[in-house]
C-alpha positions in Angstrom: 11.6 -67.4 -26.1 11.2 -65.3 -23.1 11.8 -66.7 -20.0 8.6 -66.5 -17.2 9.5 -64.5 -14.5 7.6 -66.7 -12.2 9.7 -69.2 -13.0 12.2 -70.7 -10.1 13.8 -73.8 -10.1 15.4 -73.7 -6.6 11.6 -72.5 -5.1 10.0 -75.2 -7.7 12.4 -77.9 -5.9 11.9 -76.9 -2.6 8.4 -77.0 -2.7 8.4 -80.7 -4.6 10.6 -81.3 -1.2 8.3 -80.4 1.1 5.5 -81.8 -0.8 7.1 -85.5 -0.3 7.8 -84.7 3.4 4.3 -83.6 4.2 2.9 -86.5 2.4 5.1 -88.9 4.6 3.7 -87.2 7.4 0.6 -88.2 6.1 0.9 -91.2 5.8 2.4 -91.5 9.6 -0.5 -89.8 11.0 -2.9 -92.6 8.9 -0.3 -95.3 10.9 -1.0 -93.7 14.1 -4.7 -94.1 13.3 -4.6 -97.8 12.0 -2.4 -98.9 15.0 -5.1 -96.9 17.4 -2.1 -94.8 18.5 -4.0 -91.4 19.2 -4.6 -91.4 22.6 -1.0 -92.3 23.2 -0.6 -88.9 24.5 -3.6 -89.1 26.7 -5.6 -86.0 26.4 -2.9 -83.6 26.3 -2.2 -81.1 23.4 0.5 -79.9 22.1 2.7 -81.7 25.1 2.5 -85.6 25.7 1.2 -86.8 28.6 1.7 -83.0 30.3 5.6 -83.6 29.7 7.6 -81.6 26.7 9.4 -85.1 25.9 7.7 -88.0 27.6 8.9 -89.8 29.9 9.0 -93.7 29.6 6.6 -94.0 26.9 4.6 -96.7 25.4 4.6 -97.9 22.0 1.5 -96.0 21.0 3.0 -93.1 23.0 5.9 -92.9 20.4 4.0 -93.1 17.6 2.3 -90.8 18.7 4.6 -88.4 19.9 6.6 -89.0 16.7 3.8 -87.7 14.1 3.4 -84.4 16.5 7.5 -83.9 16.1 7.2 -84.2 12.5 4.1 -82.6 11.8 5.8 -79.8 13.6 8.6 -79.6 11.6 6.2 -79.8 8.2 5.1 -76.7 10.0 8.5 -75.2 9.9 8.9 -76.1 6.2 6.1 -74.6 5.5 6.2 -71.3 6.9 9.9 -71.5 5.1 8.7 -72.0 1.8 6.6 -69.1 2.4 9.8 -67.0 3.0 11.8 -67.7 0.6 8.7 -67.6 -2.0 8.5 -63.8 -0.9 12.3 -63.3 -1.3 12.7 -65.2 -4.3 9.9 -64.7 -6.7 8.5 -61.2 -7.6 4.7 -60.0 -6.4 2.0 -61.3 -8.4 3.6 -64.6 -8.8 1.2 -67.8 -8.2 3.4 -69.6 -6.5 3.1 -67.3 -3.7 0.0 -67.4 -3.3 0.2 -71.3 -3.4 2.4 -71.1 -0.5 0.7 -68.5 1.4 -2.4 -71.2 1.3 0.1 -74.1 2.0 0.6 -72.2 5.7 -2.9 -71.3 6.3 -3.8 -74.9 5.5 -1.0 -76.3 7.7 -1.8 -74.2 10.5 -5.9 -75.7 10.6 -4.5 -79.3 9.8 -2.9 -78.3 13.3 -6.0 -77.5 14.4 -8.0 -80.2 13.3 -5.8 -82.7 15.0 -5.2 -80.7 18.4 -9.2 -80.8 18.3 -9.5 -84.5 17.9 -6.9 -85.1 21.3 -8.5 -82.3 23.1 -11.8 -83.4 22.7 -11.1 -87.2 23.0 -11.7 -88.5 19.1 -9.0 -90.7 19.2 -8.9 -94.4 20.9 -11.3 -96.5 21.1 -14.0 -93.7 20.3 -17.1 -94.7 17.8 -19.3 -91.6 17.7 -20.2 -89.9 15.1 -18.3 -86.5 16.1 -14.9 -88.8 15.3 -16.6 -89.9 12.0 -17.5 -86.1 11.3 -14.0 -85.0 12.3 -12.2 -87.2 10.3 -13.6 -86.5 7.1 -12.7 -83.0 8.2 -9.1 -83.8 8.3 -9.4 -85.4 5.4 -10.6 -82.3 3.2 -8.0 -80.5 4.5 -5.2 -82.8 4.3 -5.9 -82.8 0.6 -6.3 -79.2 0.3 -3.0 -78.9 1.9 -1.4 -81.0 -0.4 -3.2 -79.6 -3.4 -1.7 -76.4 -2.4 1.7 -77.8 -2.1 1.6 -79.4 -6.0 0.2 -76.0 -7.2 2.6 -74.3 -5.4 6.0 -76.6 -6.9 3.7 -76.6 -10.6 3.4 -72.5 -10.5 7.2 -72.2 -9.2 8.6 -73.7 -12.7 6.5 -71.2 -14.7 3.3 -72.3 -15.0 0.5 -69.9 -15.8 -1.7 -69.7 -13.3 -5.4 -71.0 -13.2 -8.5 -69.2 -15.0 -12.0 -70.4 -14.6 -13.5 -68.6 -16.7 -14.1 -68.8 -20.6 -13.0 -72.4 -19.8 -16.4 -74.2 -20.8 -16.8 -78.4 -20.8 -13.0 -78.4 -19.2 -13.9 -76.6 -15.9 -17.2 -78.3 -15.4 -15.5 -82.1 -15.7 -12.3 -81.2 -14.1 -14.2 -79.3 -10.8 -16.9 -81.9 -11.1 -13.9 -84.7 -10.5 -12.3 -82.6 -7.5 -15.6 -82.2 -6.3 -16.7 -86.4 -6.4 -13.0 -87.3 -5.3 -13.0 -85.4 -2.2 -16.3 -87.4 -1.8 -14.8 -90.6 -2.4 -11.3 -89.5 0.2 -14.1 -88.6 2.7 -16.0 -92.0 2.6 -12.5 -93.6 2.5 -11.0 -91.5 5.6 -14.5 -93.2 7.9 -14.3 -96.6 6.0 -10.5 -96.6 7.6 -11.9 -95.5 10.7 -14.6 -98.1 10.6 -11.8 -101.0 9.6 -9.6 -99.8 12.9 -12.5 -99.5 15.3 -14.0 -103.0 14.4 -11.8 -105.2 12.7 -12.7 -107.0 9.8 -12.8 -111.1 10.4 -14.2 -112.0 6.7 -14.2 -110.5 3.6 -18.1 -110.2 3.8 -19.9 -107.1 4.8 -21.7 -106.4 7.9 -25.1 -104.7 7.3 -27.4 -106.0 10.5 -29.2 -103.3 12.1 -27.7 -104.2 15.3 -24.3 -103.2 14.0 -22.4 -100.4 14.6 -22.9 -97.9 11.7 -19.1 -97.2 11.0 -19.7 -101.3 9.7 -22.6 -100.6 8.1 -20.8 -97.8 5.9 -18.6 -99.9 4.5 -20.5 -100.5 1.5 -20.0 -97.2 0.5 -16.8 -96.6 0.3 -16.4 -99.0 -2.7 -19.2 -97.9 -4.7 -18.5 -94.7 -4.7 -15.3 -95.2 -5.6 -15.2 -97.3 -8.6 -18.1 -94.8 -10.1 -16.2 -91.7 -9.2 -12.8 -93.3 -10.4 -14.2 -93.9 -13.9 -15.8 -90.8 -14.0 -12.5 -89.1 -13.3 -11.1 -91.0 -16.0 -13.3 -90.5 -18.7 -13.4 -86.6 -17.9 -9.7 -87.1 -18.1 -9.5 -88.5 -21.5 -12.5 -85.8 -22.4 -10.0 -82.9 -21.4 -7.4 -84.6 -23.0 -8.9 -83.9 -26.1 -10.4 -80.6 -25.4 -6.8 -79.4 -24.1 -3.8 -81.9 -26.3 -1.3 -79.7 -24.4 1.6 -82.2 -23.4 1.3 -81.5 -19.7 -2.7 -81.9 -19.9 -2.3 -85.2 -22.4 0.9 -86.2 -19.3 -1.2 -86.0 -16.3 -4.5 -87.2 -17.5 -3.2 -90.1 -18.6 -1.4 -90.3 -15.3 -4.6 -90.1 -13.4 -5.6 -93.8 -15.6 -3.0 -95.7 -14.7 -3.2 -94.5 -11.2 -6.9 -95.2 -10.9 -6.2 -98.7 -12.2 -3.7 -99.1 -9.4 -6.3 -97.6 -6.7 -8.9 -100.5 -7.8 -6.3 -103.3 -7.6 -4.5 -101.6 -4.2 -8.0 -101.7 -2.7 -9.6 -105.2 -3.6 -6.2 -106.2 -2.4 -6.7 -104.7 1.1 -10.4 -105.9 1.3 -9.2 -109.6 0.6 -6.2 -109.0 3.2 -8.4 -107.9 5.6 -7.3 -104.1 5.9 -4.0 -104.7 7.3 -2.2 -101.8 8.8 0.6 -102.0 5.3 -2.0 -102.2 3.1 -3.7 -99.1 4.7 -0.9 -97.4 4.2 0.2 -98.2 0.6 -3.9 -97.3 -0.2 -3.5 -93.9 0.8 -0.5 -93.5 -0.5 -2.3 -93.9 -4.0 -5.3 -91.8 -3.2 -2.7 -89.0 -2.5 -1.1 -89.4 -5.4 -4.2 -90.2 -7.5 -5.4 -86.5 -6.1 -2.3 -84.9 -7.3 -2.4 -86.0 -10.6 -6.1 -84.8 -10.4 -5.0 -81.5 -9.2 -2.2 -81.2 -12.2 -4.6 -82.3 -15.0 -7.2 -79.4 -13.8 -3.8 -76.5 -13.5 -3.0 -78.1 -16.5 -6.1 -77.8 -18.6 -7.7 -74.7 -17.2 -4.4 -72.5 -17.2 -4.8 -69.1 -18.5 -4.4 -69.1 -22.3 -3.9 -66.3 -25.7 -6.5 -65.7 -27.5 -5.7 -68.7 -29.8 -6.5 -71.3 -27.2 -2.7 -71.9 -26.4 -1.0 -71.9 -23.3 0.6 -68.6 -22.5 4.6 -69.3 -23.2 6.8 -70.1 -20.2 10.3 -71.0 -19.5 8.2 -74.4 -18.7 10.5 -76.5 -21.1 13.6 -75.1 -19.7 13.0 -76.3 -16.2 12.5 -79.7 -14.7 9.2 -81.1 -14.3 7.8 -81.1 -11.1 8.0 -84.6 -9.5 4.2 -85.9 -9.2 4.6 -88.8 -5.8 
């Protein structure tokens, strides 16, 4: 067997690495949001308050202050990941490219959130430019980290993606990408909703009179569950079309996953959306869109003209930790 010259298990583990950090990130900046923490550096970008290290600070001010610091340093790991992508694995490789996105994609998550303090979409603010801004974040934060999972997948010798000749398989799989990014969207301004009026019953607030981040929340659910069996059964579909042990590995993944999801999110419903819950919910959406992400590199790698996978050094390396 011929080992892939792509392959690179100290790049593949270094990218799994910064994958993990930049999803705790994450899931610090969703705290900041549930605990309405954003303005805690007033409207002042990227300082706090107009100080380098504030001063005194609030609670919300740390929190605050605490996701810049470490979105920062995701920046940093980033950018070198990208280096030592280009000194490690040869031109051509996919993984580079991966990383090359995972910067570019960094660098407007920046932006998207330096927009939101700047222009005062944090707080108490209900408008629908905080709505529209959010989902924003939200597309990108999971293009960032589907970047990130390509990235460590590629780095361990995994042929790279081709669209084409792919038939049934790329229709369901980009049709799943497409309706969960749907589904991440509503959920992004169903959270935003649940932090901005607090939910006091279980029930569902659809007056006129009421604010239409409430009224939204119906949404969120329906889509959801539809998308998530969708998703599944496209899985299992692909799973037949492509009996590969990675494709057969990760579709199955994105199930149990999607089973999870539904229990995780009556739970927070019947809880009342508290700020733990929030947290361990998107926690499983990330990690249900990374399973996504693999079963679609997976299925639609590039392949001989028998329908196989090209041959990599694949087996020889560890598999890429999926969070």
């Amino acid at each position: 067997m011929s080992i892939n010259p792509n392959a690179h298990k100290g790049f593949a583990r270094a990218a799994q690495l910064v994958l993990a950090y930049t999803m705790a990130v994450v899931l610090w900046g969703a705290y900041v949001r549930a605990t309405g923490s954003g303005a805690g550096c007033g409207r002042h970008w990227p300082r706090c308050n107009g100080q380098t290290i504030p001063r005194s600070p609030s609670a919300e001010t740390i929190i605050e202050f605490t996701h810049r610091a470490t979105s920062g340093l995701a920046l940093l790991a980033v950018v070198a990941l990208l280096l030592y992508g280009f000194r490690s694995l040869p031109k051509g490789a996919p993984a580079r490219a991966g990383a090359v996105a995972s910067v570019v994609l960094m660098l407007t998550e920046a932006a998207v959130g330096a927009g939101l303090v700047l222009l005062e979409l944090v707080g108490a603010n209900s408008s629908g430019w905080r709505a529209f801004m959010m989902a924003l974040h939200l597309v990108n934060t999971f293009f960032l980290l589907g970047a990130l999972t390509l990235t460590a997948w590629w780095a361990t010798g995994a042929p790279r993606i081709r669209l084409r000749g792919q038939g049934a398989a790329a229709v369901l799989m980009l049709s799943a990408i497409v309706l969960t990014l749907i589904v991440g969207v509503t959920g992004a301004i169903t959270a935003l909703g649940d932090t901005l009026f607090p939910k006091t019953s279980v029930g569902l607030n659809l007056s006129p009179t009421a604010h239409f981040l409430e009224r939204l929340r119906v949404v969120h659910p329906a889509i959801a569950i539809a998308t998530g069996l969708f998703v599944v059964l496209s899985g299992a579909a692909v799973r037949r079309m492509r009996p590969d042990p990675s494709t057969v590995r990760f579709s199955r993944m994105l199930a149990w996953l999607f089973g999870l999801q539904i229990v995780a999110g009556t739970v927070n419903v019947v809880l009342l959306v508290p700020v733990w819950m929030q947290i361990v919910h998107l926690l499983l959406a990330d990690a249900l869109w990374i399973a996504l992400v693999l079963t679609a590199a997976s299925a639609l790698a590039e392949r001989d003209p028998h329908g196989h996978v090209e041959e990599t050094a694949q087996s020889r390396l560890p598999e890429p930790a999926v969070l």
